[in-house]
N, C-alpha and C positions, 0 to 999 in steps of 0.2 A: 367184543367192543361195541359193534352198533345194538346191541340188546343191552348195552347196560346204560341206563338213562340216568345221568351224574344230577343229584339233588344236592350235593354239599362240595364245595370247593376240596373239602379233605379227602373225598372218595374220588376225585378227581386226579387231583393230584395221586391220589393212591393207585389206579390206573397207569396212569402214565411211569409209574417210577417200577410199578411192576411186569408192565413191559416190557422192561430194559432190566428191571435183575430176576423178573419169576421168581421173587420171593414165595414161595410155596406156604410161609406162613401167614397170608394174605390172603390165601387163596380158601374159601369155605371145603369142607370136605363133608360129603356122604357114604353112606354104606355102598358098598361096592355092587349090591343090585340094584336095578334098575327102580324107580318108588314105585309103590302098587296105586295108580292113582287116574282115576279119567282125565287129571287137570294138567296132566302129565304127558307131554309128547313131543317127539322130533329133539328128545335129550333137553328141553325145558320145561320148565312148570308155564301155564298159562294163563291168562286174563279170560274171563267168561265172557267180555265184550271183546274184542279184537280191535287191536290198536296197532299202526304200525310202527316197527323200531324206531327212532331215532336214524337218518342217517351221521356217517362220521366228520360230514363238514353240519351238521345243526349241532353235535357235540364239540365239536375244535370250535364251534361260536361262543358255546355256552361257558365254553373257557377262557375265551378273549374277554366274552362281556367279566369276568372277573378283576382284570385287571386294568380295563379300560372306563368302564363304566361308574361313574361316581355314588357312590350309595348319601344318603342321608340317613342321620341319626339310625346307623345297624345298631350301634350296642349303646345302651345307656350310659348317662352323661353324669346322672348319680344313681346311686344305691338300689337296687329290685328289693323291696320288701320281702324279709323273708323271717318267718315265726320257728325259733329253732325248738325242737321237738326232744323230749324227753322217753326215757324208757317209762320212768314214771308216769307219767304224763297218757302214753299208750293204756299202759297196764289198769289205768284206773276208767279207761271207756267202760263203757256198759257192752254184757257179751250178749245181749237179746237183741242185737240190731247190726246197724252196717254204717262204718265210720269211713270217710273215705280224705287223706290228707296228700294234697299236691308234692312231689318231692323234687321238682322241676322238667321242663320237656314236658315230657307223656309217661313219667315214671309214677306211681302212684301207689300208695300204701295202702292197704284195707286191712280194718280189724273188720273180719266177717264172723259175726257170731261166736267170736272171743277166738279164732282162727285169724294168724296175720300171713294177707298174702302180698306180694309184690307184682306189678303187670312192667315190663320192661324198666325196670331199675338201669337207669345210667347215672353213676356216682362219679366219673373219671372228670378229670380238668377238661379234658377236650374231647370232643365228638369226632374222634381219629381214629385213626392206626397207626400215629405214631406220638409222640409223646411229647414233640417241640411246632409242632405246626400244623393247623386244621380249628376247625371252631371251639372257642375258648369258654366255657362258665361265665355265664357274667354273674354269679354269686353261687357258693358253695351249697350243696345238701341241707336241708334240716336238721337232718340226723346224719351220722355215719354210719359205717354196714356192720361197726365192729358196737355201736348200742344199739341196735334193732336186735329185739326178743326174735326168738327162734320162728322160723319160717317156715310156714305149714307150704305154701306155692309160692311159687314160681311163673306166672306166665307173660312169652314172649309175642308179641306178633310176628313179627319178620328181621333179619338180620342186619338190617344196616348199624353204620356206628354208632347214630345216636337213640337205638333203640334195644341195642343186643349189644353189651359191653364187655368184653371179654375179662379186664380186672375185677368187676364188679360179680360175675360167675363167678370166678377161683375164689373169692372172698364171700360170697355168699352158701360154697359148697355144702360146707362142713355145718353150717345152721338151716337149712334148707332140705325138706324132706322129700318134695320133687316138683318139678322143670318140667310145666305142658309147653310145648312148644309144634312150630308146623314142620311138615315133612322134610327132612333134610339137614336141618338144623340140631337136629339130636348129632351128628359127625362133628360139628364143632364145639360144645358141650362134653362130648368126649373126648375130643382132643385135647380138651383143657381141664380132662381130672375128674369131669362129673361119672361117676356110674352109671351102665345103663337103667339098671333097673331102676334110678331114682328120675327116670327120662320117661315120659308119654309123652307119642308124636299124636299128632293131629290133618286129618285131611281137613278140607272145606266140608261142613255140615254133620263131620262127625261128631256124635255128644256123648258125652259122660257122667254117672250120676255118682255125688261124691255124698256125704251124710248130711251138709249142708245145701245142696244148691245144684242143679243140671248145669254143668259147662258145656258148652259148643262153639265149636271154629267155623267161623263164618267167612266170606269173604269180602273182598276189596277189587280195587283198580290198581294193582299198584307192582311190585317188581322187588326182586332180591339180587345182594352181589355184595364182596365183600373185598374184589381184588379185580385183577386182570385173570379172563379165563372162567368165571363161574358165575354169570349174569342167568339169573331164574332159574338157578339149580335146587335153591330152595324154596317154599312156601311162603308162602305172607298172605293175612288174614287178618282176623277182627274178632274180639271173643265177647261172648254172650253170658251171661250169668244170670240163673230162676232160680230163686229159692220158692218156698209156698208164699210166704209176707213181702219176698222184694225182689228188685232184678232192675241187670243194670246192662250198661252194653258200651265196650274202650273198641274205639274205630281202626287202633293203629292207625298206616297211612293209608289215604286212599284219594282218587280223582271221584269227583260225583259221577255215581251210574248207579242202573236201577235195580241194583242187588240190595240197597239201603231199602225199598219198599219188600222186596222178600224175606228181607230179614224181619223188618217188620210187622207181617203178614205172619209170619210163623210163628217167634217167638214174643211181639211186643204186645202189649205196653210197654216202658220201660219205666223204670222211679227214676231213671238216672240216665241220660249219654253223656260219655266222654267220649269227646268227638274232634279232631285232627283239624286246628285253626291255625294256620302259619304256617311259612315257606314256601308258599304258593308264588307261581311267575308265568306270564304266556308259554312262557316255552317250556316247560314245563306241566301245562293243563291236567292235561288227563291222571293224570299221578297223584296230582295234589289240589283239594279242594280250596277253592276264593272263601273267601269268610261266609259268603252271603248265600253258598252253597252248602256247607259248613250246616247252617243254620237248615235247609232246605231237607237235607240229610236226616237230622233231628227231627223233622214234622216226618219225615217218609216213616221211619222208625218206630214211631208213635210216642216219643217219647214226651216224660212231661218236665223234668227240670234237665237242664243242659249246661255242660260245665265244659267250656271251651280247653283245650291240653296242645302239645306240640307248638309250644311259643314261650316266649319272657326269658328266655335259658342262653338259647345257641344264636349266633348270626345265621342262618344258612339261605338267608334269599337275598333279593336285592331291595325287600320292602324296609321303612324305619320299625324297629323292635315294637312300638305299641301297637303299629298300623293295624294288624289284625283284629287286637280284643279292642280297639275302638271303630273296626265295622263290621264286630259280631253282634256290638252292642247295640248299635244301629238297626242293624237287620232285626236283632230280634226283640225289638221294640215294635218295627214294621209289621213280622208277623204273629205278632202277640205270644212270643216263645218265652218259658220261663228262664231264665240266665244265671246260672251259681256261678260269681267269682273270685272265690278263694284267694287270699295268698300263698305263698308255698309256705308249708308247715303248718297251717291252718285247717284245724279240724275241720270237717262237712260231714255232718251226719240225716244219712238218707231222710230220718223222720222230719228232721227241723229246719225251719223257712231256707230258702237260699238264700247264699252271703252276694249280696248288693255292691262290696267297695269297686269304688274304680280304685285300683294300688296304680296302677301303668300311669305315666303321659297321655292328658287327654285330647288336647291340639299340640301338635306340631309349634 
């Protein structure tokens, strides 16, 4: 319990209620040895910078503030722009390049070189574990998982709800050729039907060279748990992707630290970051980057366009829903950062200009 650092009211609550029942289906499951992994010790996975837990009265706070604390403007008051997406519509991209279309969150479709992949797919109503309570869609999908063409990957960063969906697995199984994911995370994948063999795990800095493009798992500041009882039993990272013409880099979550310049350093440039803007709160810091960090992360990176992700979707802070993408937009005005801001279902293809709209609430 003091190792698991609650970012969403539903993992919260999902702590608590599995305290009291040990719902074991809550609970992440691993291979029964131990991982083979340096990042790996004292029976948890680790932060490369050292952070200390949470004690259990700054978490019993972080739960008060939910109920006590008045939010302004969490969820929109009208409609989030959203461009609903066709099979057709996919199929007719061009295969000599890299399309990249927001699917809400930090879900993201990519036709990569006529190859469609997915990076954390959450399609469910709620960023939960359970089905009547926990943060709600504030507008449905694009597309649904039953019209998306056949799915060449799969890739996850880390396990939490609103990034690793367990409906959205079972429903993606059967069209889906295989699931990279980080150490640990392949037990619940299997738990829920996926083969192993269509599972590649991943440590921190492991790479792989597919016909398309080098993959490599990079990492983050940040923490896995999925229940009561299995806080950083699994991996969370950040994935890289080089092709020879482009390469792009999804932050999952993470607190700013200086692993974003090593990443950098080894594999950037980049054409592209998606990069983790929203849900960020003091209490919170280290975990989850401010906007303006956000953007900071992007220059470490080298990156040259930036497409802000992990916003517009879920409530999960105490900020109002636009507050982010209007001081990323800010920021990266300030440091002369180029900004793509897509709608969801809104094509972005790596070669052509970035998309300008503000779609959010711009003042308050």
């Amino acid at each position: 319990m003091k190792t698991f650092i609650l970012s969403t009211i539903s993992i919260l609550i999902c702590s608590f209620v599995g305290a009291c029942t040990l719902n074991k289906e809550l609970v992440a499951t691993i291979d029964n040895e131990e991982p083979s992994s340096r990042h790996y010790y004292d029976g948890k996975f680790q932060n490369a910078v050292h952070s200390e837990p949470p004690s259990l009265g700054k978490t019993l706070g972080i739960f008060a503030r939910y109920f006590t604390e008045k939010k302004v403007d969490a969820v929109p008051n009208e409609r989030v722009p959203v461009q609903p997406v066709t099979r057709e519509q996919l199929d007719a991209l061009s295969v000599d390049g890299v399309h990249l279309i927001k699917l809400g969150h930090s879900s993201i479709l990519l036709k990569m070189f006529g190859e469609y992949w997915l990076i954390d797919p959450v399609f469910s109503e709620r960023a939960s574990p359970f089905s009547f309570i926990g943060p709600k869609r504030f507008e449905p999908a694009p597309i649904s998982i039953e019209e998306l063409p056949p799915i060449d990957k799969v890739l996850i960063s880390h396990n939490h709800y609103d990034h690793l969906d367990q409906a959205a697995v079972k429903a993606l199984n059967a069209k889906t050729t295989l699931f990279l994911v980080p150490l640990g995370v392949q037990g619940d994948l299997k738990k829920w039907g996926v083969s192993n063999d269509k599972i590649k795990q991943f440590d921190w800095w492991q790479e792989w060279q597919t016909k398309h493009a080098l993959i490599a798992f990079t990492p983050t500041q940040h923490f896995s748990g999925r229940g009561i009882g299995d806080g950083n039993k699994t991996m969370w990272g950040s994935w890289v992707v080089k092709s020879d013409e482009r390469s792009f880099y999804f932050s999952g979550d993470s607190g700013y630290f200086s692993g974003f310049k090593d990443i950098g350093h080894k594999y950037g440039p980049f054409d592209v970051t998606m990069i983790e803007t929203g849900a960020y709160d003091k209490d919170w810091a280290d975990i989850h980057m401010t906007p303006e960090e956000s953007v900071q992360a992007h220059i470490d990176l080298a990156g040259k366009v930036m497409v802000p992700i992990h916003n517009g979707t879920f409530d999960l802070a105490f900020h109002p829903w636009y507050e982010p993408l209007n001081r990323v937009r800010q920021a990266a005005a300030l440091n002369k950062v180029v900004l793509s801001t897509p709608e969801f279902g809104q094509v972005f293809t790596l070669d052509a200009a970035p998309i300008e709209t503000v779609w959010w609430k711009e003042t308050p």
